[in-house]
N, C-alpha and C positions, 0 to 999 in steps of 0.2 A: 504494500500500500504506500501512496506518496502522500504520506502525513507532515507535519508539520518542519520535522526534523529532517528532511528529504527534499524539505522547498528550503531554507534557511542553505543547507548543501550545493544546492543547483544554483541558486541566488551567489555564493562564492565562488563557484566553480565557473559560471559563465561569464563574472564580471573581471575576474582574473583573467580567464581568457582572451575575454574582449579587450585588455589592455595591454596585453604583451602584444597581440596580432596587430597592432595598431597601421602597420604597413600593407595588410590588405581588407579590400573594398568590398561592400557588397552596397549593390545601386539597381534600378530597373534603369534599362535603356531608353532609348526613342520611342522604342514598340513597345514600354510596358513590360518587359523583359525582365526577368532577374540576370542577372549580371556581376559575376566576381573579378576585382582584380588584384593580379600580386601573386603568392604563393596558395597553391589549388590545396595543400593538408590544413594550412592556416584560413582558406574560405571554408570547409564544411566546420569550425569552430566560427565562424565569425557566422554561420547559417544556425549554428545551434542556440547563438547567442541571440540573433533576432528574435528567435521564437523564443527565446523567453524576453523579450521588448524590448535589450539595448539593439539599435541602429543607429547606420553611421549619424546621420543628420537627426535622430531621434532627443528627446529633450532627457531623456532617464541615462541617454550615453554620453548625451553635453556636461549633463552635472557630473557624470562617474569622472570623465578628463578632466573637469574642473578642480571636483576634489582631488585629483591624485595626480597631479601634471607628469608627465613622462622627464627624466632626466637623462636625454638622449649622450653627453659626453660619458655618462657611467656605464652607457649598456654594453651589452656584451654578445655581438650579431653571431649565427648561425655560420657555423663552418662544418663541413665533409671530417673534418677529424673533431671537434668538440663533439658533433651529434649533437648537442643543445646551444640555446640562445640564453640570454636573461635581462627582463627590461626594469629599468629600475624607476620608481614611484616615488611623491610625494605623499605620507601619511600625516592627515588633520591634527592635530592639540588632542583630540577625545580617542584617537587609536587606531579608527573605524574604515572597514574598506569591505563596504555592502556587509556582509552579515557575518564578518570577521573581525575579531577584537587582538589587538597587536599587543604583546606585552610594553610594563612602562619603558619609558624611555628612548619608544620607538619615533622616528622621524622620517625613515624610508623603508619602504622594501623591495625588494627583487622576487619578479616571478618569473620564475626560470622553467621552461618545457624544453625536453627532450627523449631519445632515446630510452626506455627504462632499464636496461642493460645497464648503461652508462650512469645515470643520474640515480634511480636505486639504491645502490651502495652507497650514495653523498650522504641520504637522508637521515635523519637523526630523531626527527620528534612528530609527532601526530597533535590534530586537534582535540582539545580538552572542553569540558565543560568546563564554567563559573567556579565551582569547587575544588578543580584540579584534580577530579577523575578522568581516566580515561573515556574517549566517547563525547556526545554532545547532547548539551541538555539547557534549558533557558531561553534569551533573546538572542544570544552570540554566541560564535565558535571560536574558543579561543585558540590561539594559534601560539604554539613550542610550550607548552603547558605539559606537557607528558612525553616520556623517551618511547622513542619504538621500541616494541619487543621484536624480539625473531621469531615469535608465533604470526604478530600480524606483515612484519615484511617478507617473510615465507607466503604468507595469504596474498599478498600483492603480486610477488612473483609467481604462483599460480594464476589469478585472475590474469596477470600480460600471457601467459601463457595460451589460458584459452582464449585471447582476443588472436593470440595469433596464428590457432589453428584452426581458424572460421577465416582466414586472410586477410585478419583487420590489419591495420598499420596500428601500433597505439604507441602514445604519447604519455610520458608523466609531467605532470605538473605539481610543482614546489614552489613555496613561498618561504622566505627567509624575510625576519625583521632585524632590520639596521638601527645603528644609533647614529648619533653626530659623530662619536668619536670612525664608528664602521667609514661613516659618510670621507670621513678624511685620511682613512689607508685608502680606499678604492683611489682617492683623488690624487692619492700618492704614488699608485700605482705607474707601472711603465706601458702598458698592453692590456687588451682586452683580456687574454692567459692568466694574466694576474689579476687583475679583477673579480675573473671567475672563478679562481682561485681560492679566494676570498670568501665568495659565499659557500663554493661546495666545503669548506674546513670550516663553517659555521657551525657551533654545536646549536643553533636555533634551525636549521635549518628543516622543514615542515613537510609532510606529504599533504598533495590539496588531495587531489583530483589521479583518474588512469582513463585516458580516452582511446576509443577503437573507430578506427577509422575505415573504411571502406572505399575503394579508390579501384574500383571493375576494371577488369583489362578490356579493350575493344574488341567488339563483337569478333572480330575477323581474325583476333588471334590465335583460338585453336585449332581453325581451319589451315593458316597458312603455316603452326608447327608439324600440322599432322603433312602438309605437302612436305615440307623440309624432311622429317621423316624418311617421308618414302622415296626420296632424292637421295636418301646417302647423307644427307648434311645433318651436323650435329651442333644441337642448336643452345647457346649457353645464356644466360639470364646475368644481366649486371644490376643491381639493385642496391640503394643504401638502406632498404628494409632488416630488418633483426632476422635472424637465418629461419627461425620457426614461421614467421611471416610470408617469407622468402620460397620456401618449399612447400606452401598451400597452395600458391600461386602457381608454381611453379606446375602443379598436379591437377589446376584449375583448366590450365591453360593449355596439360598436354605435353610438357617439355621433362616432365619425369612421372613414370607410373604411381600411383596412388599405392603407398604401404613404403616406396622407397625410398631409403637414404640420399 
């Protein structure tokens, strides 16, 4: 059931999203058209986020940028060997970022999606309730209020697991809270490396969110590996997809028999 505690979740989940993706668009065209532009894994997060009512030019996504202005000399862009990003935020006087409470002394945070291989292992803390138990309970989730156990980052590595053997792509997402002092190593920083640096050796560092993503191969692709096939040609798959991802696809598509390695 999507009770209370479930919307309060989706309410964080999508408004983080919505502001890391900040570089791609979703717009209707001339025709009335929906229309995305920028990176095609970051528009079905910026589609997920409509539907639940931040849009770009929307008044609920004006005030989100408002409250939390991006600090783009801190970010830290998508590269082929990080496998993640992380953009980094202005956080209000009272904590708050949609239905997320930052411990004190917070003045920025970084929301960093990536790889779950890669970023996984960074994480250190989960959201707490108001009490400091594990789990969420009240008006807000609080955010590095409780350490991960190895019972629940085993449970996450399972759940990426089966996203990835239905062929979803998925993505983690983490939030870490900065201070002024966080605020003036990053700025001390040499490179984006360091930076990022920075927040994955954050013992604050948060799990939000595990998204699965869907990204279909074109109709005409298993038709044209089965000719390859029967040609003699042997036909190899380049992907920066996680390997369990990778060989769904792969099995999807016709480029290796289903059961095989």
């Amino acid at each position: 059931s999507f009770g209370p505690m479930s919307a309060r979740l989706a309410q964080a989940h999508l408004a983080c999203g919505f502001l890391n993706c900040y570089g791609t668009k979703l717009a209707k065209d001339h025709a009335g058209k929906w229309k995305t532009t920028g990176n095609m894994t970051e528009a079905a997060i910026k589609v997920a986020a409509a539907k639940g009512g931040l849009w770009d030019d929307g008044v609920g996504a004006e005030d989100l940028c408002a409250r939390h202005p991006r600090s783009a000399d801190l970010e830290v862009p998508f590269t082929s060997a990080r496998k993640m990003m992380a953009t980094i935020h202005t956080v209000p006087a009272d904590g708050r970022l949609s239905t997320l409470q930052m411990p004190d002394r917070t003045s920025l945070v970084a929301i960093v999606k990536g790889a779950p291989d890669r970023l996984l292992p960074r994480v250190r803390t989960v959201l707490a309730n108001p009490g400091g138990e594990p789990g969420v309970g009240g008006s807000s989730l609080m955010v590095s209020a409780a350490e991960m156990t190895e019972a629940e980052r085993a449970l996450i590595d399972r759940r990426n697991g089966e996203l990835a053997s239905r062929a979803l792509r998925s993505l983690l997402v983490a939030v870490c809270p900065l201070s002024d002092e966080d605020e003036q190593t990053l700025r001390n920083c040499g490179d984006a490396d360091a930076r990022l640096g920075v927040v994955l050796n954050s013992p604050r560092l948060c799990f939000l969110s595990l998204w699965g993503i869907f990204d279909p191969p074109r109709a005409a692709v298993p038709g044209c590996v089965q000719e390859c096939h029967e040609a003699g040609i042997r036909v190899v798959m380049i992907t920066g997809d996680q390997r369990p991802t990778a060989m769904a696809i792969a099995q999807m598509v016709g480029i290796i028999e289903p059961g095989r390695d």
